[in-house]
N, C-alpha and C positions, 0 to 999 in steps of 0.2 A: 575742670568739670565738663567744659564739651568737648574736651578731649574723650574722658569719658563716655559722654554721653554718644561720641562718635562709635567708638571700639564696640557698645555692646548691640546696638546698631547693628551695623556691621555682623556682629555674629549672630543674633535673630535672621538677620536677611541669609546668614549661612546658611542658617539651620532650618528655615524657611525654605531653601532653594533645597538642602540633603532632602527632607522630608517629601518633596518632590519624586526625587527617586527612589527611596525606600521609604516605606511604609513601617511604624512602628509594631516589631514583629512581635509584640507582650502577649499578644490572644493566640499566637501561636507557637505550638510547640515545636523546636526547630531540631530538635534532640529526636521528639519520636516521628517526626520526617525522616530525617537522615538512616533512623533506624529503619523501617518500612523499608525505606528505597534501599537500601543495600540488602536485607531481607529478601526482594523481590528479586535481583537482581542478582543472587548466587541461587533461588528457584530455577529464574530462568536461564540460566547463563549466560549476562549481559557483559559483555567489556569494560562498553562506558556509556555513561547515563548523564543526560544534561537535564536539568530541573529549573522551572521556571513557577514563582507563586506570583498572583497578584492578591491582594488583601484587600477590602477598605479603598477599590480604588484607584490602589499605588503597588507598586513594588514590593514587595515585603520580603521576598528571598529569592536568591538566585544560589546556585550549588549544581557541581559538576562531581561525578563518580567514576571513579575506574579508567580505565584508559584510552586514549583516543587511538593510539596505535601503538606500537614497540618501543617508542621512545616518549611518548607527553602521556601527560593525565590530565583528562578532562577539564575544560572547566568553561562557566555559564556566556565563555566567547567564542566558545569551538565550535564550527559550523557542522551540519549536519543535514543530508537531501531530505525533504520533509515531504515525499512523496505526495499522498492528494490532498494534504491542507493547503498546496499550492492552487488549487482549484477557488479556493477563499477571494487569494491574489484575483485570477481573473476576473472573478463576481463583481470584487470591488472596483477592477478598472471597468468592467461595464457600468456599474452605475453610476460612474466617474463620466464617463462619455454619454450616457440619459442625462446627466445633469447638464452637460454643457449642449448639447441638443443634436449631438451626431447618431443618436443611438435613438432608437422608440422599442420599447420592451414587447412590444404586441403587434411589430413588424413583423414579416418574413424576413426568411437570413436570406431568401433569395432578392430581397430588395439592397443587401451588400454584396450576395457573391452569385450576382445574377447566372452560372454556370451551375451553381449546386443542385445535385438531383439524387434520389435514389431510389433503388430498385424496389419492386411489389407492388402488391394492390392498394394500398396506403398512400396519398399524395404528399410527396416531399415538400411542394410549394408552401401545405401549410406548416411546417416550421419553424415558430417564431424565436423570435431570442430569450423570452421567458422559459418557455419551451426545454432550450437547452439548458439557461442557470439550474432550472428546477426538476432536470433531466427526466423530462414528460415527452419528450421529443418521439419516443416511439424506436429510438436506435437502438439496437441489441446490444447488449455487455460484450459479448463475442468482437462488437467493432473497435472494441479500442484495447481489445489484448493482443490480437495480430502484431500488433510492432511491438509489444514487450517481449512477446513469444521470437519474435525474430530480430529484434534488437536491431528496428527499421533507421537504417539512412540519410530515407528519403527525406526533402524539403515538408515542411509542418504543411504547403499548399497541394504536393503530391500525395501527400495524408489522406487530406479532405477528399481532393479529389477521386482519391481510390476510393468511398466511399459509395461511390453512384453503380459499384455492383451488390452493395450488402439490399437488404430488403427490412424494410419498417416491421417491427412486430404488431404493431397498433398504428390505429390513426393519432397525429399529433394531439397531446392534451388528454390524450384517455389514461393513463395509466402512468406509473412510476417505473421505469428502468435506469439503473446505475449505470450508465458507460462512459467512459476515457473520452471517446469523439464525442460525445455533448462540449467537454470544455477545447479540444485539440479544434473544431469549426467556432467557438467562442474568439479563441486564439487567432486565428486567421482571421475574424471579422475584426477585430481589432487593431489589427495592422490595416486592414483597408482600408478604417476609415478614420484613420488616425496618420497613415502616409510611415510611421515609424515599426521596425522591429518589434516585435513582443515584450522582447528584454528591456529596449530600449526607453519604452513606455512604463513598465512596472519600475523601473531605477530609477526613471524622472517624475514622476507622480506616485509613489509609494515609498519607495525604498530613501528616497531623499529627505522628504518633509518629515516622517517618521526616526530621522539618524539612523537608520539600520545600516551600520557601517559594516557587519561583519556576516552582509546578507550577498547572496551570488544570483548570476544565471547563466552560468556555464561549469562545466567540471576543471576546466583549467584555473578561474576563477577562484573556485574555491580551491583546489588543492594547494593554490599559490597562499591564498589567506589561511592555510592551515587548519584546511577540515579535516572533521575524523576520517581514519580510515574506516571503510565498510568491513564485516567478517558476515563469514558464511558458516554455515554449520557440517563436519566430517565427523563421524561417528561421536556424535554426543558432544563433541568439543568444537569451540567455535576458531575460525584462521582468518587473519588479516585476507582482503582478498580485493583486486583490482574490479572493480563494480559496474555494473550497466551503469551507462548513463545516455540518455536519448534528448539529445534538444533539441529538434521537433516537438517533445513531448512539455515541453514547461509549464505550459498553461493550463495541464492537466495532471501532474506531476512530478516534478523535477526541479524546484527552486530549494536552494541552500539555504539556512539561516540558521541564529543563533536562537540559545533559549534566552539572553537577553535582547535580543532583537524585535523575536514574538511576544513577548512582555510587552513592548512600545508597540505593536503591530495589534494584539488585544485591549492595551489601552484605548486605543482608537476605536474600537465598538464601544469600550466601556463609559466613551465620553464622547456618546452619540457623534461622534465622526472627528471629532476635533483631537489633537493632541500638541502639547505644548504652544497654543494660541492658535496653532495652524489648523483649518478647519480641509481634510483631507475627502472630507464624503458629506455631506448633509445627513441633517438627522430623518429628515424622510426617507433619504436612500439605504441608510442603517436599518429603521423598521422596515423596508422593503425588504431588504436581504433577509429577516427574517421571519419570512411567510412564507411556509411548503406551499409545492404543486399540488401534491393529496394528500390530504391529512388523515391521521391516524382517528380513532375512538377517543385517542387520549392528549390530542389536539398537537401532537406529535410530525413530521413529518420532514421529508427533504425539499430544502430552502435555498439559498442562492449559494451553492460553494460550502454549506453549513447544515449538519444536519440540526432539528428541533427534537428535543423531548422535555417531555415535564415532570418531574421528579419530586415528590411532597410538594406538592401546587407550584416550584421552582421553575423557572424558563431556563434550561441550559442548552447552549449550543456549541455545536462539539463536532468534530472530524478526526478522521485519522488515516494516517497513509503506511504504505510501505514499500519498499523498492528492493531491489536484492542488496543485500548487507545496512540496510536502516528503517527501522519504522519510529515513528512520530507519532504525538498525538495532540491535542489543544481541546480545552472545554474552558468555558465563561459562562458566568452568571449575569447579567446585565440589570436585573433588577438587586441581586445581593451584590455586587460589585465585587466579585471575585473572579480568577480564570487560573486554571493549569496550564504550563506547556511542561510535554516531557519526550525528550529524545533518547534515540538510542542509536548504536552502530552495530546492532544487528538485527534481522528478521529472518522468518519463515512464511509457511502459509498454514504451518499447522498450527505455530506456537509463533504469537503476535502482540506482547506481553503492553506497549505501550498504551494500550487505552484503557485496559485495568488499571493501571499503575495511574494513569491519570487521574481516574475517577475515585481511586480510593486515597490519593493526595486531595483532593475534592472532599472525600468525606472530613478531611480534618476541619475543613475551614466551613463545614457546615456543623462545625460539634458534634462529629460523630467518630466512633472507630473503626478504621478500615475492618476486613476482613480477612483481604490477603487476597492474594491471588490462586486460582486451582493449579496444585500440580499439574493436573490430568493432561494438557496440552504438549507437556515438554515427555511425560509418558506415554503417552499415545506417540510420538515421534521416535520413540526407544522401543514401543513396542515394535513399531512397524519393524523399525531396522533389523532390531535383534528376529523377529520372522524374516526377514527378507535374509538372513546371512545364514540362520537355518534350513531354510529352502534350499539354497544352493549348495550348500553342503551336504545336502539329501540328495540332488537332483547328482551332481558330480558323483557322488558316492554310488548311484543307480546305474549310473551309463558306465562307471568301470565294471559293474558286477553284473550288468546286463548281461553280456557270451555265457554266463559262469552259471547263472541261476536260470536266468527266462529263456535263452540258447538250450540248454540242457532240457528245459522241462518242454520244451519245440522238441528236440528229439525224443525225447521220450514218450512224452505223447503227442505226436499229430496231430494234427487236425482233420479231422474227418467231415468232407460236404460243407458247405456255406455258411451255415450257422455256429457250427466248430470255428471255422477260421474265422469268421466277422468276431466270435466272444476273444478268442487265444490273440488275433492277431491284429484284426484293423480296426474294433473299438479301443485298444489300449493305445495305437499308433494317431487315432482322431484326438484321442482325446489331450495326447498329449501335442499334436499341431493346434490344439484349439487355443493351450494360452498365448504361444505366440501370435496368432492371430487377432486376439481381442486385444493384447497390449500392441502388439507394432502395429495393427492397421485398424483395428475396430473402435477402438478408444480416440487416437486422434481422428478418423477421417467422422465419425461420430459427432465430437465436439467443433469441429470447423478450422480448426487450427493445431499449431506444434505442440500440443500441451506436452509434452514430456519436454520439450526443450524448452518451456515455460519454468514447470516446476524443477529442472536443473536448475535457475538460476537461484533458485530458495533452499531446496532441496536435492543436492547432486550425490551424495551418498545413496538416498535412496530409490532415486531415477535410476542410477546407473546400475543399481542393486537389482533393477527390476527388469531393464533391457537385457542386463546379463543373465539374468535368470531365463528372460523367455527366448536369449538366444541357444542356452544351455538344453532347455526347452525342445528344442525346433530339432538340435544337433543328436538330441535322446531319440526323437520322433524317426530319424534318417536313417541314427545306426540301427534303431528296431527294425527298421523295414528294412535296411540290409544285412541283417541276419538272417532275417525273415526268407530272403530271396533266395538266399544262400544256403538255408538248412534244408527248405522244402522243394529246394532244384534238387538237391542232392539224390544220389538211392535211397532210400529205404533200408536200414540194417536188418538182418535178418536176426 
């Protein structure tokens, strides 16, 4: 009998500790999950898809789709760059260091990085570290695409540093601007005042007490633990492809991890900071993280590392990132106690399917039915293309038949007096040096930065579709004006 009495013991305290990890999946349907996400995922044309539910709580499903690369197929351990939900990371290790007292949120960052400054009529000094969590800092978007766009090197401190020639748009605290360098000066304050590495610090105060075993913060890192490959998009079809990755950038985008991983990593909001006994954040510092800098009508807004919206009277908080060849996305409900994460190993900038695909896994666990995701995204990216292939094929097609057609009707009829030749000869020659001009110089020197070597890292089909066109462009414009030169130096036929 106590034998007995031992055994089932024993298998209560199993089943006790299973229940732990997953969550009794009976209120959800795991069938018209799987359906959707694969659904979505031949829309959009996804590789591979890592899926993460929490229910109730707990766990409730994990599930991996399609493939990781040429040889594995997915599944809820495959790591995956999680672009700017890595900015979450940061938030949290700030208010990890407010708690212990190295940190004061309504400091200046120049009270850590007494050299920090930047340019404009705007004073840098006031900058606080709230400031940057709730990216009200007044930094342009522009300041922290620079090193995407040029796939920067440099130390995360020469980052910062480069900084003190950009110019504030606003004074601190006035306004909402999303930028990269709010969390990349985050990142550096934390190493100062902490004596450790960035990495060093998120591994031993997050990544540890949470078991996130198959979470990284370097690309050799992960590739060693078997993360997906990135793919990129070539005419409609997606290719394994060797991916940016920038670590200076981690603190603001670039940590690896699984969808089981972020599963344990949202349990920790969802049980106000604590997870399996270990209390990781206080529950003050949880409700801190989630209060915007300016809030919306609908009490909405961006919060620490976490955007806010309200959804049927619902508090969800939600982020999503993307890098070239992965976008991510994570949303939690903290009062209904549920959260999505959902990964992917590919992106664009046109067509960025993971935060649908989250929200409408979301809808199931709200008792509702998705809707699906819009084509229009991955169309509009086919639209472009298939214009941009007919262009050039028009444009090539023009400059062989230039001597033949526009040559001929120059001889035949001249141009007589200034107004003849500006229509016949050097309006058609402006106008065609005009696209080159507005793509190769007007468009980048406009935006502040490489953007065409930005959008090759998402988009290189149809960057490179576009540079060739206005080289082809520029090359139409040169041979007109050297036929030009050449027909009307000529005699005169009688």
């Amino acid at each position: 009998m106590t034998r007995t009495i031992i055994i089932l013991t024993a298998l209560l305290l199993i089943t006790g500790a299973g229940s732990f990890c997953f969550a009794s999946a009976e209120e959800l349907d795991t069938d018209a999950v799987d359906a959707y996400i694969e659904s979505e995922m031949r829309i959009s044309r996804i590789p591979g898809l890592a899926l993460g539910i929490i229910q109730d709580g707990q766990i409730a499903y994990l599930q991996g789709y399609g493939s990781a690369d040429s040889e594995r197929e997915v599944t809820p351990e495959t790591s995956f760059i999680i672009g700017s939900l890595s900015k979450s990371f940061t938030a949290a290790s700030a208010m990890q260091l407010v708690e212990a007292g190295k940190l004061e949120l309504d400091k200046p960052v120049i009270n850590y990085l007494p050299w920090f400054t930047m340019a404009g009529e705007h004073d840098a000094d006031e900058i606080t570290v709230r400031h940057l969590l709730v990216q009200t800092s007044g930094i342009p978007n522009l300041a922290g695409v620079t090193s995407l766009a040029k796939g920067s090197t440099k130390s995360l401190e020469e980052e910062v540093r480069g900084l003190s020639k950009t110019s504030l748009e606003h004074r601190p605290g006035e306004a909402y601007i999303y930028s990269n360098a709010n969390y990349l000066i985050l990142g550096l304050v934390i190493e100062k005042v902490t004596g450790q590495d960035y990495s060093e610090y998120v591994r031993s105060n997050i990544f540890e007490p949470l078991e996130m075993e198959n979470s990284y913060l370097s690309k050799q890192e992960g590739e060693a633990g078997g993360m997906a490959s990135g793919h990129v998009r070539w005419f409609g079809a997606t290719r394994e492809s060797d991916v940016q990755y920038l670590d200076n950038s981690l603190a603001a985008g670039f940590i690896i991890s699984s969808a089981e991983d972020m599963c344990r990593y949202l349990l920790m909001y969802l049980n106000q900071g604590r997870y399996g006994g270990v209390e990781v954040l206080s529950e003050e510092s949880i409700e801190a993280m989630y209060q915007p800098g300016t809030a919306t009508d609908e009490g909405g807004g961006y919060a620490m590392g976490l955007l806010k919206r309200i959804e049927n009277e619902t508090m969800i908080m939600n982020h999503d990132g993307a890098t070239q060849g992965f976008n991510a996305a994570m949303a939690f409900a903290p009062e209904e106690q549920w959260g999505v994460v959902v990964f992917t190993n590919t992106s664009g900038q046109i067509e960025i399917p993971a935060g649908a695909i989250t929200m409408g896994v979301a809808e199931f666990l709200m008792g509702n039915e998705p809707e699906g995701s819009s084509r229009v995204p991955f169309f509009i990216y086919l639209a472009l293309l298939i214009i941009i292939m007919v262009l050039l094929v028009l444009v090539i097609r023009s400059i062989l038949i230039l001597p033949r057609k526009w040559g001929k009707k120059i001889r035949t009829h001249r141009p007589r007096g200034i107004p003849s030749l500006t229509r016949k000869v050097i309006l058609p020659l402006l106008l065609e040096l005009l696209v080159p001009f507005l793509l190769l110089y007007y468009i980048p020197a406009g935006a502040g930065f490489s953007v065409w070597q930005l959008l090759a890292l998402f988009h290189p089909d149809l960057v490179y579709g576009i540079i060739l066109l206005s080289l082809l462009m520029l090359v139409k414009a040169l041979w007109r004006g050297f036929l030009a030169v050449k027909i009307l130096s000529a005699p005169e036929q009688a």
